[in-house]
TORMILO-125472 format. One record per residue (C-alpha): residue number from 1; x, y, z; residue in one letter. Coordinates in Angstrom, 1 decimal. Example, Ala and Ser with C-alpha at 12.3 -4.5 7.8 and 13.67 -1.06 7.14 Angstrom:
TORMILO-125472
@num->1 | x->12.3 | y->-4.5 | z->7.8 | residuo->a $
@num->2 | x->13.7 | y->-1.1 | z->7.1 | residuo->s $
***
This chain:
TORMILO-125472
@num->1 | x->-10.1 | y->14.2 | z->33.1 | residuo->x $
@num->2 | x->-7.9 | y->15.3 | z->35.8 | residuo->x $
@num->3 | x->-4.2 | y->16.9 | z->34.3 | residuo->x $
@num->4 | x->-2.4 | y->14.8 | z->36.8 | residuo->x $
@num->5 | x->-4.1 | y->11.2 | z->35.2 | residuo->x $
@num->6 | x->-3.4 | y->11.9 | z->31.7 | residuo->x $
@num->7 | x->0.7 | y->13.5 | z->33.1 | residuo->x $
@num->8 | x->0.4 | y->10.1 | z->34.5 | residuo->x $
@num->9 | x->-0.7 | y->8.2 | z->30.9 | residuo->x $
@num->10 | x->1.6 | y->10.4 | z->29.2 | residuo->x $
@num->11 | x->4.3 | y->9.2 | z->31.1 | residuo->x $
@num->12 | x->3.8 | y->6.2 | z->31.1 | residuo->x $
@num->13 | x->4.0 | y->5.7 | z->27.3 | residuo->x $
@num->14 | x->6.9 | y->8.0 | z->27.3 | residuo->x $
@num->15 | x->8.6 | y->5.0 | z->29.8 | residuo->x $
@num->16 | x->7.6 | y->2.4 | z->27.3 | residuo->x $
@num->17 | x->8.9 | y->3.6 | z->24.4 | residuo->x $
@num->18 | x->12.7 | y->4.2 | z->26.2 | residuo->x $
@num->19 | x->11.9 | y->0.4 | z->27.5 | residuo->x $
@num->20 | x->11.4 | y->-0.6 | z->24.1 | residuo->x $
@num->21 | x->14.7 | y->1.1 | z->22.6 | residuo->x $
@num->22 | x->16.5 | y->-0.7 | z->25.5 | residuo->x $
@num->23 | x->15.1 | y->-4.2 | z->24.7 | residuo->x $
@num->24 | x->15.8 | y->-3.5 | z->21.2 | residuo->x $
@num->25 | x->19.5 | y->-2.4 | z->21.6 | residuo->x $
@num->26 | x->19.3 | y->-5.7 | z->24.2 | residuo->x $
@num->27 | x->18.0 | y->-7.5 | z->21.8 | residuo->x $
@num->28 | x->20.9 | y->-7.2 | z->19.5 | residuo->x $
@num->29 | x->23.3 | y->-8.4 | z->22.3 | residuo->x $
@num->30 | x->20.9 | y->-11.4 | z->22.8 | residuo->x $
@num->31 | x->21.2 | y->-13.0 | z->19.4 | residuo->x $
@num->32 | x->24.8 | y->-12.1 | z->18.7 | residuo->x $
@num->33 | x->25.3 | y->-14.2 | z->22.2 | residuo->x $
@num->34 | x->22.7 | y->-17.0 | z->21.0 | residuo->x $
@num->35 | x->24.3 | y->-17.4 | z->17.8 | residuo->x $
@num->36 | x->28.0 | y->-17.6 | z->19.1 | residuo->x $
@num->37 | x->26.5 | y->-20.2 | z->22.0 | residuo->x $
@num->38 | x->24.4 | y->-21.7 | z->20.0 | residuo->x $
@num->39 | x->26.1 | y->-22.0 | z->15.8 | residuo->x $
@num->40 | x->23.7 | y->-24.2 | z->14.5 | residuo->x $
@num->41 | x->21.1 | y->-21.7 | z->15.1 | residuo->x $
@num->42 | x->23.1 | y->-18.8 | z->14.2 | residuo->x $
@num->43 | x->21.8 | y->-18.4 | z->10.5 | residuo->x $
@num->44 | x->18.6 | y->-17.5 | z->12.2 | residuo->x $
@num->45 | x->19.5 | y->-14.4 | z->14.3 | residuo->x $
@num->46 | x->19.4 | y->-11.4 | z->11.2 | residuo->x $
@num->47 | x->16.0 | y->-13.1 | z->9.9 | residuo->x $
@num->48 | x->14.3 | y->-13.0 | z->14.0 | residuo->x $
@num->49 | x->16.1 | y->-9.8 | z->14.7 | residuo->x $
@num->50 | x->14.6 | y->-8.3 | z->11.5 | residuo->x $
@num->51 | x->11.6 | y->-9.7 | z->12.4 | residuo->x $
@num->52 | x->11.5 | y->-8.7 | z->15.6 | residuo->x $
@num->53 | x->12.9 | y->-4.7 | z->14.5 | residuo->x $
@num->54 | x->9.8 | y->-4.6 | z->12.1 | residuo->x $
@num->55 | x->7.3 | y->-5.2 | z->15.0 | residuo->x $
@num->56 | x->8.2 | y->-2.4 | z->17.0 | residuo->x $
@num->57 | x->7.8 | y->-0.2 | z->14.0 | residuo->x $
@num->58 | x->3.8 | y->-0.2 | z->14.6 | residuo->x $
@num->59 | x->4.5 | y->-0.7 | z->18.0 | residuo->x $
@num->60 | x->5.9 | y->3.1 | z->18.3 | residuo->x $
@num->61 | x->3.0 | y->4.1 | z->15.8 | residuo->x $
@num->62 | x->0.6 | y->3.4 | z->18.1 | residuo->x $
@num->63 | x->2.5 | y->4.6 | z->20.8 | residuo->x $
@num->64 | x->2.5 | y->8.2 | z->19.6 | residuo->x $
@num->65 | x->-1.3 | y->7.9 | z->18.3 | residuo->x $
@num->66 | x->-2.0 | y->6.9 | z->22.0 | residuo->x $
@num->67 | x->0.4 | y->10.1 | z->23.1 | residuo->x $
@num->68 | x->-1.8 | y->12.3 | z->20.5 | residuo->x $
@num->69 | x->-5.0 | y->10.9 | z->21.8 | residuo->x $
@num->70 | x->-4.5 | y->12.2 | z->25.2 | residuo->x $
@num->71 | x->-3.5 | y->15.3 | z->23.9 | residuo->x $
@num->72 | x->-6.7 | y->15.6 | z->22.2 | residuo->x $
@num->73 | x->-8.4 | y->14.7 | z->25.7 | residuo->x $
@num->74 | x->-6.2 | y->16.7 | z->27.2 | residuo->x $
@num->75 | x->-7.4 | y->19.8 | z->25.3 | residuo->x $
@num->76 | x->-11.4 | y->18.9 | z->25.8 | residuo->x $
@num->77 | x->-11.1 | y->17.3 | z->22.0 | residuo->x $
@num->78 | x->-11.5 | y->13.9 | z->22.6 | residuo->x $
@num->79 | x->-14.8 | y->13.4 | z->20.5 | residuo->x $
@num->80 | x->-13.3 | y->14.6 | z->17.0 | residuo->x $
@num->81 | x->-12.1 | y->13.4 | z->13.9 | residuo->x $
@num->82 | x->-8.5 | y->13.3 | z->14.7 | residuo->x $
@num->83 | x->-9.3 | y->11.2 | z->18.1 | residuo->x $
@num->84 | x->-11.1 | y->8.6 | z->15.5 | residuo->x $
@num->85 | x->-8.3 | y->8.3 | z->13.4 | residuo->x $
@num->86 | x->-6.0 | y->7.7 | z->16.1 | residuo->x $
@num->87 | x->-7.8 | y->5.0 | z->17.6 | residuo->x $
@num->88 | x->-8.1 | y->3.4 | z->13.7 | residuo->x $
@num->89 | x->-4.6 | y->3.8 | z->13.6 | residuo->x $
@num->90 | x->-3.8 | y->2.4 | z->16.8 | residuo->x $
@num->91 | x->-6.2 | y->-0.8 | z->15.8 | residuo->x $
@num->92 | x->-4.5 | y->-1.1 | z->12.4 | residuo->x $
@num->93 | x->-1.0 | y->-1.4 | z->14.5 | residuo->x $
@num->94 | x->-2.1 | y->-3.6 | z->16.9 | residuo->x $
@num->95 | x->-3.4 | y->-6.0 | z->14.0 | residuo->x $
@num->96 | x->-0.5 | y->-5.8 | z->12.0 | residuo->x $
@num->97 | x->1.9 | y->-6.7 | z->15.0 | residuo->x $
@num->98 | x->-0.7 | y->-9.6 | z->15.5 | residuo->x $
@num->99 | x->0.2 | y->-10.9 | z->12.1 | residuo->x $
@num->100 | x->3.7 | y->-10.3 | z->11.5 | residuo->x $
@num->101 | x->3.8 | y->-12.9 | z->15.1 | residuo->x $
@num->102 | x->1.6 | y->-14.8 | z->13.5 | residuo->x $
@num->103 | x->3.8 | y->-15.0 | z->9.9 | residuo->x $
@num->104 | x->6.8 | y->-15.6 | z->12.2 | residuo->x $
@num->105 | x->5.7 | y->-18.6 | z->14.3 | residuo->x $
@num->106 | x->4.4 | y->-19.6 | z->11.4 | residuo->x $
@num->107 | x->8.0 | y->-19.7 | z->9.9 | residuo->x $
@num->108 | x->9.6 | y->-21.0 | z->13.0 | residuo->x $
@num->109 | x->7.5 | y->-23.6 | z->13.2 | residuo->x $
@num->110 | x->8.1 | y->-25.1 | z->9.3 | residuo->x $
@num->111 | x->11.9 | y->-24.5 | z->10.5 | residuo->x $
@num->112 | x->11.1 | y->-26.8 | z->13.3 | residuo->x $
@num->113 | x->12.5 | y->-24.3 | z->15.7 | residuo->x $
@num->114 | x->9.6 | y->-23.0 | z->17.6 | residuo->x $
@num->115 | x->11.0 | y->-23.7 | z->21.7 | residuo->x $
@num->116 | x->7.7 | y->-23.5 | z->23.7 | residuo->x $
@num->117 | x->9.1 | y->-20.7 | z->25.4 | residuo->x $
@num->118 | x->9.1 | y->-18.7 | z->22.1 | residuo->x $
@num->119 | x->5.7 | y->-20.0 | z->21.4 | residuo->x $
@num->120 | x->4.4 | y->-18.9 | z->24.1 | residuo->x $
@num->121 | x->6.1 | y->-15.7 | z->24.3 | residuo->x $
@num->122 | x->4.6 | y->-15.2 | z->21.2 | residuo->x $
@num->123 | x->1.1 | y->-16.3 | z->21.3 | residuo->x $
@num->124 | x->1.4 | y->-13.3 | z->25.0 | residuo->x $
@num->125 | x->2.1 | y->-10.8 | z->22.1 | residuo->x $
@num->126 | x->-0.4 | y->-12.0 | z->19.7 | residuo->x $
@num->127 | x->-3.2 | y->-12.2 | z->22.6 | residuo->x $
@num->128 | x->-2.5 | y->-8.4 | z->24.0 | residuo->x $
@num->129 | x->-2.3 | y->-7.1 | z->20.5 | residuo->x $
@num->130 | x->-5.5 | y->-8.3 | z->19.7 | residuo->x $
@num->131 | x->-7.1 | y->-7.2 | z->22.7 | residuo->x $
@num->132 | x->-5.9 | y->-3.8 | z->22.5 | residuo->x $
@num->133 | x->-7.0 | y->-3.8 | z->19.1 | residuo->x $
@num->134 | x->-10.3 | y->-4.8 | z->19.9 | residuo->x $
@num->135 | x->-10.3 | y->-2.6 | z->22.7 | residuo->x $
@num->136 | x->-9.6 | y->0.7 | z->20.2 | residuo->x $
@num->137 | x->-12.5 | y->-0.3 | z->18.0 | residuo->x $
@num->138 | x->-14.7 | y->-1.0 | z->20.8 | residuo->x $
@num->139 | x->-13.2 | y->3.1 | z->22.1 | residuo->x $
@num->140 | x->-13.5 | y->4.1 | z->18.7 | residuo->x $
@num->141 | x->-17.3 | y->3.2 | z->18.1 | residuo->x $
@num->142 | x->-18.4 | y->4.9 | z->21.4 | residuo->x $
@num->143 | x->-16.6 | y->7.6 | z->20.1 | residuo->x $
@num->144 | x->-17.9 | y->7.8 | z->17.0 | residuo->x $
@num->145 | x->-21.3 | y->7.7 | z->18.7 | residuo->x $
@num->146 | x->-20.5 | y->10.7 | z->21.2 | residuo->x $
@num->147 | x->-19.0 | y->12.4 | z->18.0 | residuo->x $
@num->148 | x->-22.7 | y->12.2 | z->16.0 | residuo->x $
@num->149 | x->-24.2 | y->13.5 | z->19.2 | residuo->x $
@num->150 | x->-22.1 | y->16.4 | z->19.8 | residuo->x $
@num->151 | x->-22.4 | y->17.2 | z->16.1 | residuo->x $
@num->152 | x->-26.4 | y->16.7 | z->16.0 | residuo->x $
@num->153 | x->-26.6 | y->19.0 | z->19.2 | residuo->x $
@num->154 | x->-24.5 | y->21.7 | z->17.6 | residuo->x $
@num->155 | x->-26.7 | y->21.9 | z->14.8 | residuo->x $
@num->156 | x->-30.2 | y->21.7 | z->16.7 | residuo->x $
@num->157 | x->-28.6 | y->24.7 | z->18.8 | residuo->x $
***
């Protein structure tokens, strides 16, 4: 793969994560500003924002297991142990930010204070995670395959 693609992916993930600190710090503003608005949904803003802080834990997981993955491509090592572990991680954080949304509409819900927008905010999140979960173990079996390959061809030379 061409350097100036994978400068470009590298970038881009780079870019994401400072987005995500932003909305984060953002975020913070936001429900102090909801709360003081809003007081009788002020004993919610700790448990969302918690909530919420916890997500973008595997969030920046994956995000530096996609970082090490183009290293690894980057180097001609794409088809190697480390480039399947990476893409299991990266699958493991998609699911698990799929079910802590899952776990906390759940919970909004039985509080009776799911707004559709949330909801569908939230079902967005759910959606993409899963997809790009699927998408890394659909990535990681076709890796997996070229991996056996390589390794059956090194052996018959």
């Amino acid at each position: 793969m061409e350097k100036g693609k994978i400068l470009f992916l590298k970038s881009a993930i780079i870019l994401l994560g400072v987005i995500m600190f932003a909305l984060c710090i953002g975020l913070a503003e936001l429900a102090r500003y909801t709360a003081k608005t809003n007081p009788e949904y002020a004993y919610l803003r700790y448990p969302i924002l918690f909530g919420m802080y916890v997500t973008v834990i595997p969030f920046y997981i994956a995000l530096f297991q996609a970082y090490k993955l183009l290293k690894y491509i980057e180097i001609k090592n794409a088809f190697s142990q480390l480039a399947l572990q990476s893409l299991q991680i990266i699958k493991r954080c998609a699911v698990t930010i799929s079910i802590l949304y899952v776990v906390g509409s759940i919970g909004l819900l039985l509080l009776n204070v799911l707004h559709p927008g949330i909801f569908l905010a939230g079902i967005t999140i759910i959606f993409t995670s899963l997809v790009i979960a699927v998408f890394a173990a659909v990535l990681q079996a076709l890796f997996k395959s070229a991996l056996e390959i390589k390794e059956e061809n090194e052996l018959t030379i």
